[in-house]
C-alpha positions in Angstrom: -5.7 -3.7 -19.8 -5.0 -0.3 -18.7 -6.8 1.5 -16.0 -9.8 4.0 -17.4 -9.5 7.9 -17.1 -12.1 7.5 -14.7 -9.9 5.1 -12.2 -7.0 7.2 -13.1 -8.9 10.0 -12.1 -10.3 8.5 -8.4 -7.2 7.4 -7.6 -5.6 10.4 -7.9 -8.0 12.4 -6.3 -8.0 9.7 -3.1 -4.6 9.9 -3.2 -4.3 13.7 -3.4 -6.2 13.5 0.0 -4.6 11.0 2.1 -1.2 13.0 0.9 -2.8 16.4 2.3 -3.9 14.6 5.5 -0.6 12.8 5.8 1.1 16.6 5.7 -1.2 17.9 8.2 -1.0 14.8 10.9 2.9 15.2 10.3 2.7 19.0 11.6 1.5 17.7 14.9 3.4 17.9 17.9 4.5 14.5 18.8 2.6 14.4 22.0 -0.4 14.3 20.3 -2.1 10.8 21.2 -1.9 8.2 18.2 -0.2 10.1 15.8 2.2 7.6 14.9 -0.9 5.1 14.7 -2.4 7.7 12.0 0.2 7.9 10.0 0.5 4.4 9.5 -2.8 3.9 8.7 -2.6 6.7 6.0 0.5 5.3 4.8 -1.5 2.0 4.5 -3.7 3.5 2.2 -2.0 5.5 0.3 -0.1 2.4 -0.6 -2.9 0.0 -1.7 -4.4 2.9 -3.5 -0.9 2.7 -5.6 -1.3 -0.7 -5.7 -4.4 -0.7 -8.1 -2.9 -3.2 -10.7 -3.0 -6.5 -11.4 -0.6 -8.6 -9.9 2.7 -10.4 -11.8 2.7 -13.9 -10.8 5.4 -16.2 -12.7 5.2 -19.9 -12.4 8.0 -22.1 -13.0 8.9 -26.1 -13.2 9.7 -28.9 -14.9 7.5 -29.6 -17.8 4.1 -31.9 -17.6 4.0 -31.0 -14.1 0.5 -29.1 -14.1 1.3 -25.3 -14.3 -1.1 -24.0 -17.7 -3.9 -26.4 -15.0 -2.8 -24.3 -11.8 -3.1 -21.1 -13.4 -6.7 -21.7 -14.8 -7.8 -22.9 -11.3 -6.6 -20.4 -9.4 -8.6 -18.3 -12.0 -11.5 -20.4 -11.9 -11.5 -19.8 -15.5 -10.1 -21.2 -18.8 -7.2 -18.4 -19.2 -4.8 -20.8 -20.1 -4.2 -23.9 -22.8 -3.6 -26.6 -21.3 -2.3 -30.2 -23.3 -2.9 -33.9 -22.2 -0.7 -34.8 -23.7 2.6 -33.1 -25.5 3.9 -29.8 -23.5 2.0 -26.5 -24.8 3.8 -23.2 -23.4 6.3 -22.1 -25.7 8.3 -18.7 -25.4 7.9 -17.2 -22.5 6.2 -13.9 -22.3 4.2 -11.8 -19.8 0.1 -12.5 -20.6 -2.7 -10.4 -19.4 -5.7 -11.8 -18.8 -8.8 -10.5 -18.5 -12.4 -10.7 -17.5 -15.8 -9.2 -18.2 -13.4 -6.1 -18.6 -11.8 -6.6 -15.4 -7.7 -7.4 -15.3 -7.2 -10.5 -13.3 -3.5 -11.1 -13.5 -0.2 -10.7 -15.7 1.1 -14.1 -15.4 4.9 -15.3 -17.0 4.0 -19.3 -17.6 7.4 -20.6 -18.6 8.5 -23.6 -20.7 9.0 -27.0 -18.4 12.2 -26.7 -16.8 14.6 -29.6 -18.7 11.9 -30.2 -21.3 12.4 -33.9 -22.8 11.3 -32.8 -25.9 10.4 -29.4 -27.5 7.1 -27.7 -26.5 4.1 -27.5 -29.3 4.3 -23.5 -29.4 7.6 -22.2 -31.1 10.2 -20.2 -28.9 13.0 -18.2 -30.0 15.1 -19.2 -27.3 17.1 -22.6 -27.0 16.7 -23.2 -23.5 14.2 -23.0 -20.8 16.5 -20.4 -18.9 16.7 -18.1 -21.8 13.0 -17.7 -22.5 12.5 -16.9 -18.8 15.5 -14.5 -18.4 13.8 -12.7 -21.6 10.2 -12.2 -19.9 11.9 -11.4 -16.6 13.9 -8.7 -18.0 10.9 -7.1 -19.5 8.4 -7.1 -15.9 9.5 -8.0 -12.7 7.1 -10.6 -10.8 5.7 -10.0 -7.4 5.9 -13.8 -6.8 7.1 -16.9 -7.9 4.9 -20.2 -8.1 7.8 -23.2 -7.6 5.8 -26.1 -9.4 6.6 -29.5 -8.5 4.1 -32.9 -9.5 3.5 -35.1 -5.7 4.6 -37.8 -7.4 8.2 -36.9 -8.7 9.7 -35.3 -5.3 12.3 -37.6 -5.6 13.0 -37.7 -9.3 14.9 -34.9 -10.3 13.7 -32.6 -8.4 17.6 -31.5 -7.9 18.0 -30.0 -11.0 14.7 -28.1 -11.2 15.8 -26.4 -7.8 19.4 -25.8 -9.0 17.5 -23.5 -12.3 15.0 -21.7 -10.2 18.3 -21.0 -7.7 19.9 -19.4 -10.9 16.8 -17.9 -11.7 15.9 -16.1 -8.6 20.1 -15.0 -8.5 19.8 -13.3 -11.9 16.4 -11.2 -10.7 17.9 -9.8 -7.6 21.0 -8.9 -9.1 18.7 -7.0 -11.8 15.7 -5.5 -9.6 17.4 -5.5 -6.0 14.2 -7.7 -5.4 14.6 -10.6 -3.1 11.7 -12.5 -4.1 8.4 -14.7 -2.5 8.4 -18.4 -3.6 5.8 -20.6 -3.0 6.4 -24.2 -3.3 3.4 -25.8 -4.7 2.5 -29.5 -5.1 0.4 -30.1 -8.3 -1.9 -33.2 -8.6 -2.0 -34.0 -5.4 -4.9 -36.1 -6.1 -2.5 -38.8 -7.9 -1.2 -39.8 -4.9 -1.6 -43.0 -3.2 -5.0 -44.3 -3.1 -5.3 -42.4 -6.4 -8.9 -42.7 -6.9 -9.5 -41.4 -3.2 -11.4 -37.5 -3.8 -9.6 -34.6 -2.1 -10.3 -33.6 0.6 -10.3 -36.7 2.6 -10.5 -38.2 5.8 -8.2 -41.5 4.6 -5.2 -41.2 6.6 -3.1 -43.1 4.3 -3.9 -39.9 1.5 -3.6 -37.5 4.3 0.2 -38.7 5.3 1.4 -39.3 1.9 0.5 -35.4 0.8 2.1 -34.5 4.5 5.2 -37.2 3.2 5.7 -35.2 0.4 5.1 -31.4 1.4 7.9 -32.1 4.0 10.2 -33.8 1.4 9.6 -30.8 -1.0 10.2 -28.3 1.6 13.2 -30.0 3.0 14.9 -30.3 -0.6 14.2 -26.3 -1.1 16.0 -25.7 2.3 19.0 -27.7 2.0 20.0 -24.8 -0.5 21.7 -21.7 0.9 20.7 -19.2 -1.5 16.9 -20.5 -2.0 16.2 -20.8 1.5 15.5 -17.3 2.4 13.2 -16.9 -0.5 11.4 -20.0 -0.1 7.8 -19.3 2.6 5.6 -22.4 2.1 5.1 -25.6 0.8 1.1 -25.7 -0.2 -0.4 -29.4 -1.8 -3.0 -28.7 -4.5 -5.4 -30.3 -7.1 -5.9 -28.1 -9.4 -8.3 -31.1 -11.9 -11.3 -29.5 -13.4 -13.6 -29.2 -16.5 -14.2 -25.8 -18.3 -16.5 -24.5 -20.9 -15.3 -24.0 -24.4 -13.6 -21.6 -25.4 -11.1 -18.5 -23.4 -12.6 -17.9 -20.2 -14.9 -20.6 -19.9 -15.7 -20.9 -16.5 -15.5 -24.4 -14.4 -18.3 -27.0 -15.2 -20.1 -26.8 -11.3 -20.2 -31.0 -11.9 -16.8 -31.6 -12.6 -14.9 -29.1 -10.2 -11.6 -30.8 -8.4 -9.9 -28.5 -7.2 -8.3 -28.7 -4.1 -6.8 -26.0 -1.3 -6.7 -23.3 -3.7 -8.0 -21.1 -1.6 -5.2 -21.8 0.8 -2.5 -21.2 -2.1 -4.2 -17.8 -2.9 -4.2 -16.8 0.9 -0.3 -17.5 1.0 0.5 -15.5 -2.3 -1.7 -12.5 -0.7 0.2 -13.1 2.5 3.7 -12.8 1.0 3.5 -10.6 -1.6 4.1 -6.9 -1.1 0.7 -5.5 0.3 0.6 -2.7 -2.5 -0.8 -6.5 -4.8 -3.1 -8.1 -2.2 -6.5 -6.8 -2.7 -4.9 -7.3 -6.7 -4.4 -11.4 -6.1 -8.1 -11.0 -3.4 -9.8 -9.9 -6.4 -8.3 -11.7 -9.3 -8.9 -15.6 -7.3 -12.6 -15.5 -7.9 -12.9 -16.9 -4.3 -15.8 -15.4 -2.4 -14.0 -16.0 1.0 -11.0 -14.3 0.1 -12.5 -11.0 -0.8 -14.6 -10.9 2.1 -11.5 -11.5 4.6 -9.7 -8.4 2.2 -13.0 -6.4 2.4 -13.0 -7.0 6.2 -9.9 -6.2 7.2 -10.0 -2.7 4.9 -13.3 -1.9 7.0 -11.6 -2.4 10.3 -8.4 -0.6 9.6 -10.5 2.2 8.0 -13.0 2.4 11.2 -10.1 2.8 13.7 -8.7 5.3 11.1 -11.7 7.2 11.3 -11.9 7.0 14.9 -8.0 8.3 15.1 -8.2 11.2 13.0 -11.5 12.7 14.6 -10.1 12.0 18.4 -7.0 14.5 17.3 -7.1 18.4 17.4 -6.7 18.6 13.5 -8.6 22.1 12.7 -10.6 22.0 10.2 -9.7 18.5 8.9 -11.7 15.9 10.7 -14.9 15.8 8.2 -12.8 15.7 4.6 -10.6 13.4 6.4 -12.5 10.9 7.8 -15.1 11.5 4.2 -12.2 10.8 2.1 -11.3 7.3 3.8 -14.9 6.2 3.4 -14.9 7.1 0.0 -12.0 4.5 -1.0 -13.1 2.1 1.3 -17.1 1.7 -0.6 -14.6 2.2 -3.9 -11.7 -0.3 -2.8 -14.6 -2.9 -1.7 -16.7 -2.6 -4.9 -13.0 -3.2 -6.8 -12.3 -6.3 -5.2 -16.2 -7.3 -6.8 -14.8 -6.6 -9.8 -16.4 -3.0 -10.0 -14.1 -0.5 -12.0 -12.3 1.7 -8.7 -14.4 4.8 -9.6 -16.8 7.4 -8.3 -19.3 6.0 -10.7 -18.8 2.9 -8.0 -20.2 4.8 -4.9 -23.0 6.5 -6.5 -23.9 3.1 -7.3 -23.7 2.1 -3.9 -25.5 4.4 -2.9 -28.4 4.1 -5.2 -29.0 1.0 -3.6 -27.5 1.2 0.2 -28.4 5.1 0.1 -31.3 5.6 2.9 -29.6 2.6 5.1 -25.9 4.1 4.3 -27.2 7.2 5.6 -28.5 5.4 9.0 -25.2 4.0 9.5 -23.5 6.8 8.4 -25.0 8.9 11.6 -22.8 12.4 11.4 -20.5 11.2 8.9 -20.8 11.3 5.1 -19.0 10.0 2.0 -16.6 12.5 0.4 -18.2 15.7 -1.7 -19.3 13.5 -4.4 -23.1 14.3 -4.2 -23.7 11.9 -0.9 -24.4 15.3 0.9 -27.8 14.2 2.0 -26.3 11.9 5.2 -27.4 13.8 8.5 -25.0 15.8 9.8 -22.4 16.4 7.2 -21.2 19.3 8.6 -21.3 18.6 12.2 -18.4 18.6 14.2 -17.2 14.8 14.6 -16.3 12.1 17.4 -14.2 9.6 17.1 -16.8 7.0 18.4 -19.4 8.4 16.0 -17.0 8.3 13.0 -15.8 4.3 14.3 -19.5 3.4 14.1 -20.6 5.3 10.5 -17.6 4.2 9.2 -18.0 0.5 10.1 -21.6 0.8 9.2 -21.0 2.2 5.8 -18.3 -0.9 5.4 -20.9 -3.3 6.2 -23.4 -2.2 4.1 -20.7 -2.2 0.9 -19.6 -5.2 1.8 -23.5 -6.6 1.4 -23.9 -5.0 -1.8 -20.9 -5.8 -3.7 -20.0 -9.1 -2.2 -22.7 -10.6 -0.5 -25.5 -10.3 -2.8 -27.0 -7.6 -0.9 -27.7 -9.5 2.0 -25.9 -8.1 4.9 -23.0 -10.7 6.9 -23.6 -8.8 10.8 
């Protein structure tokens, strides 16, 4: 799903500002404290404003290991078919899927690497290999999912590693991309004692997953031209029950999913940063968005801060009003919340008289928030630290917490 005019049209506009604050912190003498600092920061956002799309996340290994499962429960929704019994995905192709209106993810789910038999859905292609090289050629992913099932570590394994070698090879030599893979262990929960619940305080379930993440990892770095790519090793469950139909969410009762969270939190951390607030949003995992949301509140705060401490004439207020616009809009994305104007004055419907409180001398862009004290008074860079971390706060109530405020 495409972005609307009006994201088009807020992104361009945020970005038109950061670039015309970027050219004016460049024309400062190079004595000038925290310059470099600024620029970085501004450099920062420019580049997650760019990075407004939904993440390409391509998940690869041998067939009935578990990936159609891991897909829909890193969703938490029903976004992909999944078989009990014969393997489903056929040709391999890049598939959107969506929300409530909102794009989650583009995702490449490829046919089980040496298939034993052929899958339910038809596929042009003859071979595994062929059906990905097809969908690569088309999109290039961000990241690579490297299934393997706990319980067949040691049973050909090899040959799995030896395609997603070949695989990997054939994408660099095409997009000069040396990609992220993420080893992940599907069905963790089949291990021995199988009918012990993740997570667990047995120690015989505890060592056998730790048995078999270090088996898995050690396999992937035995091989010269995978071992560069490969990050982590991260054990899942990925078991649960949905309701009918495409994007049925999880039944709350019969929920077994297992350190998703933690697999998320490792694609965000190796993917290139202009996709994290992309994966933050698309996991439908309350913690992660609040650890994105957090993080963009500090870094815009000491932003703030930096800009109005520095002799720019002229350029403190639009500056400093133009970060805290895309931070209420970037926060009120990751909710799900179309990255728009419309967004803010939402925000401030609600937040308005308490935004303004926080806000102290500071106000939001020239979008009609006008009525915050001060607007045109000349800033500080402590005063600009605290509205700015104030109006952060209050966003991140709104939009993530249910309005109830997390200071």
């Amino acid at each position: 799903m495409p972005a609307s005019d009006e994201t088009n049209k807020a992104i361009n506009r945020n970005e038109s500002l950061v670039t015309e604050i970027l050219k004016i912190v460049d024309n400062l003498p190079n004595f000038v404290p925290l310059k470099g600092d600024i620029q970085e920061k501004l450099n920062d956002l420019r580049s997650a404003m760019q990075g407004l799309r939904a993440p390409r996340i391509m998940v690869i290994g041998r067939s009935r290991s578990g990936k159609s499962s891991l897909i829909n429960a890193i969703c938490g929704l029903k976004v992909a078919e999944v078989s009990d019994t014969k393997p489903e995905t056929g040709e391999a192709e890049w598939k959107d899927y969506h929300h409530d209106g909102v794009d989650l993810l583009h995702i490449l789910d490829t046919r089980g690497l040496h298939e034993a038999e052929a899958p339910r859905k038809a596929d042009s292609a003859k071979y595994p290999f062929d059906s990905i090289m097809q969908a690569v050629n088309k999109e290039c992913p961000d990241v690579v999912l490297f299934i393997c099932k706990a319980t067949e570590v040691h049973s050909g394994s090899q040959q799995d590693i030896d395609m997603c070698t070949l695989i990997l090879t054939e994408i660099q030599k095409k997009y000069r991309r040396d990609l992220p893979v993420i080893g992940v262990l599907t069905k963790c929960d089949e291990l021995s004692p199988p009918r012990v619940t993740l997570p667990t305080k047995n120690e015989r379930k505890n060592r056998n997953i730790d048995a078999e993440v270090q088996n898995f990892y050690g396999y992937l770095q035995q091989r010269e031209k995978l071992r560069s790519h490969i990050k982590k090793v991260v054990p899942t469950a990925a078991y649960a029950e949905y309701e009918d139909g495409i994007n049925g969410l999880i039944l709350p009762d019969q929920d077994g999913r297992w350190n998703i969270t933690e697999l998320v939190e490792t694609m965000i951390k190796y993917t290139p940063r202009e996709t994290r607030g992309s994966l933050a949003r698309m996991a439908h995992l309350a913690e992660i968005q609040l650890t994105a949301a957090n993080t963009l509140v500090v870094a815009c705060s000491g932003l703030s801060g930096a800009v109005s401490a520095n002799p720019i004439p002229g350029a403190a207020i639009p500056a400093v009003a133009a970060i805290q616009t895309f931070m209420v809009m970037y926060i009120g994305w990751l909710s799900g919340r179309e990255f728009s104007e419309q967004t803010v004055k939402d925000f401030v419907v609600t937040f308005g008289v308490g935004a303004g409180a926080n806000a102290g001398m500071v106000g939001i862009a020239d979008i009609a928030l006008k009525f915050i004290p001060g607007w045109g008074s000349v800033l500080s860079a402590g005063a600009s630290t605290i509205s700015t971390k104030g109006l952060g706060d209050a966003a991140i109530a709104y939009f993530l917490n249910n309005g109830k405020a997390h200071y």
